[in-house]
C-alpha positions as CSV (number, residue, x, y, z in Angstrom):
1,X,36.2,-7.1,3.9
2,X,33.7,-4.2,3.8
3,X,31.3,-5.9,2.0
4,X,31.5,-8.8,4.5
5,X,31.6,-7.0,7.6
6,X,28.9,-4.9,6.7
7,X,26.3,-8.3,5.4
8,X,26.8,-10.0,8.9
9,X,25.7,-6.8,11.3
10,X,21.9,-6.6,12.0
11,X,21.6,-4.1,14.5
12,X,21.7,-0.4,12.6
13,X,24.1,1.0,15.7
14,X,26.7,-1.8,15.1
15,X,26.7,-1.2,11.0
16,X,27.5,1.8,11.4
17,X,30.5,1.4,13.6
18,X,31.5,-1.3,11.4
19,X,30.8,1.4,8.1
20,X,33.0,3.8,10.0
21,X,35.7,1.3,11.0
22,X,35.6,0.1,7.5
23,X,36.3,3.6,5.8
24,X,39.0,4.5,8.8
25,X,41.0,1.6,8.1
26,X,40.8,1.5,4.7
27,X,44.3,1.6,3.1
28,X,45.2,5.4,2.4
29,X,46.1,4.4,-1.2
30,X,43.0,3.4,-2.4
31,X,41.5,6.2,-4.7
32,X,38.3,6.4,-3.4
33,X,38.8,6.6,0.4
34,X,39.0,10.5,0.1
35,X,35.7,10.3,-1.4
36,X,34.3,8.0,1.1
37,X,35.5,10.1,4.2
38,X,34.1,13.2,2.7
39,X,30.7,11.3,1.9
40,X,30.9,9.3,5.5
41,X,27.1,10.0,6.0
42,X,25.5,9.5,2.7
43,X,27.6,6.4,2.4
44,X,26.4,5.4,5.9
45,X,22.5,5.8,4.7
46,X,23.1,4.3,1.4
47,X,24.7,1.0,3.0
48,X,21.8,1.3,5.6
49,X,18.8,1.3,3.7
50,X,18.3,-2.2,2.8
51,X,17.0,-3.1,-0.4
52,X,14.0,-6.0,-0.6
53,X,14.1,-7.4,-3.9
54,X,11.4,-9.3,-3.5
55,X,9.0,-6.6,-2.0
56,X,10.5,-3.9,-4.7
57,X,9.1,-6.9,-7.2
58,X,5.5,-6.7,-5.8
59,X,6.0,-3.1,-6.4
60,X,6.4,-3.1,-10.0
61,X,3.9,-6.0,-10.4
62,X,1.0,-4.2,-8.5
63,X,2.2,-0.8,-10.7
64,X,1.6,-2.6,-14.1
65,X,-1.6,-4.6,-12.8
66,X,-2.8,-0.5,-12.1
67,X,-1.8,0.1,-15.1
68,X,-3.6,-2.7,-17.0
69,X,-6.7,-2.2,-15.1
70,X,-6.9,2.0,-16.3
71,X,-6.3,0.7,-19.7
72,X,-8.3,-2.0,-20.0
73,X,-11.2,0.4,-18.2
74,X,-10.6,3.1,-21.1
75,X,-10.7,0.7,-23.6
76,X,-14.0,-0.8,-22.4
77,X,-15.6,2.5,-22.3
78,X,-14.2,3.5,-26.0
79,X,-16.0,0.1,-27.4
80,X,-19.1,1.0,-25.4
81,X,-19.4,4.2,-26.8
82,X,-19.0,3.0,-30.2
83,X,-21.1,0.2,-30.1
84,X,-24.0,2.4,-27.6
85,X,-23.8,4.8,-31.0
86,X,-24.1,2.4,-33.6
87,X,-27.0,1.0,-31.9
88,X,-28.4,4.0,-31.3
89,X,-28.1,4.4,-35.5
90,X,-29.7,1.3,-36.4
91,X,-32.8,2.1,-33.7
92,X,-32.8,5.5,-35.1
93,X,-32.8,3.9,-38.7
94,X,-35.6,1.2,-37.7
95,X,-37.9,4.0,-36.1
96,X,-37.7,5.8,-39.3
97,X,-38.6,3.1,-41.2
98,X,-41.9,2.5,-39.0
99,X,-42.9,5.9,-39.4
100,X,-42.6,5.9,-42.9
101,X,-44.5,2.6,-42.9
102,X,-47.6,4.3,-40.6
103,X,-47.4,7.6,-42.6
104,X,-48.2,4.8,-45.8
105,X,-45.1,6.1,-47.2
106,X,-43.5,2.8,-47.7
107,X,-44.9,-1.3,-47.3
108,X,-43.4,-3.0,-44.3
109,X,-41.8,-5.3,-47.1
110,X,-39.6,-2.8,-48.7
111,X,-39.0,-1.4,-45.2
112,X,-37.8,-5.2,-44.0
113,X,-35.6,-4.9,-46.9
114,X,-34.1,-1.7,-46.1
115,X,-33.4,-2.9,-42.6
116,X,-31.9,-6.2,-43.4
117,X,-34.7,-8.1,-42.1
118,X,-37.3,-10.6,-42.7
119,X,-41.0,-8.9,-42.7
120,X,-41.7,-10.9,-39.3
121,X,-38.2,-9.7,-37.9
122,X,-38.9,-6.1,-38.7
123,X,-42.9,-6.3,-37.5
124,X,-41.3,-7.9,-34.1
125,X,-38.3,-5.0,-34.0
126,X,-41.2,-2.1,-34.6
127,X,-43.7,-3.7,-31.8
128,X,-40.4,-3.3,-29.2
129,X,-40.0,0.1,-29.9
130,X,-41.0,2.9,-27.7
131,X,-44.1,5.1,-29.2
């Protein structure tokens, strides 16, 4: 009865005459009308604040997608910074390999060799480094 009195008002004004009526009338031997009486108001804005399932939903989804986003933003940066270092390595490796190749300290084969590279490869790598 309370349940369906309470589904069929719209207007806030009428639910909560029908809220009061309902707790009023309620049978005196029920167990919990003592507690609802003492509780009329935050029974009242409980049973008036309607819940949106759908729009709670959207909620949760648009939470997570946040969520997803910051993670998938930290991870991005973490694999940037380890691959910006370990290019940073391999340049640092390949310009010391050129200088030791200026300075005569090493042929440009060995140093190809040492860098994984062809001789043409490692020439071509050199000539895009900065001086």
């Amino acid at each position: 009865m309370f349940y369906n009195n309470t589904k069929k008002a719209k207007n806030e004004e009428k639910l909560e005459g029908i809220i009061d009526a309902a707790i009023t009338k309620m049978p005196a031997d029920f167990v919990i009308k003592p507690f609802l009486e003492a509780h009329r108001a935050e029974v009242k804005g409980m049973l008036l604040t309607e819940y949106d399932e759908v729009a709670t939903m959207e909620l949760f989804k648009e939470e997570g997608r946040a969520e997803g986003r910051a993670e998938g933003r930290a991870e991005g940066r973490a694999e940037g910074r380890a691959e910006g270092r370990a290019e940073g390595r391999a340049e640092g490796a390949l310009k010391m390999l050129c200088n030791l190749v200026k300075q005569g300290l090493l042929s440009p084969e060995n140093a190809a060799k040492q860098a994984n590279m062809t001789v043409a490869e490692f020439e071509k790598q050199a000539a895009l480094l900065p001086v």
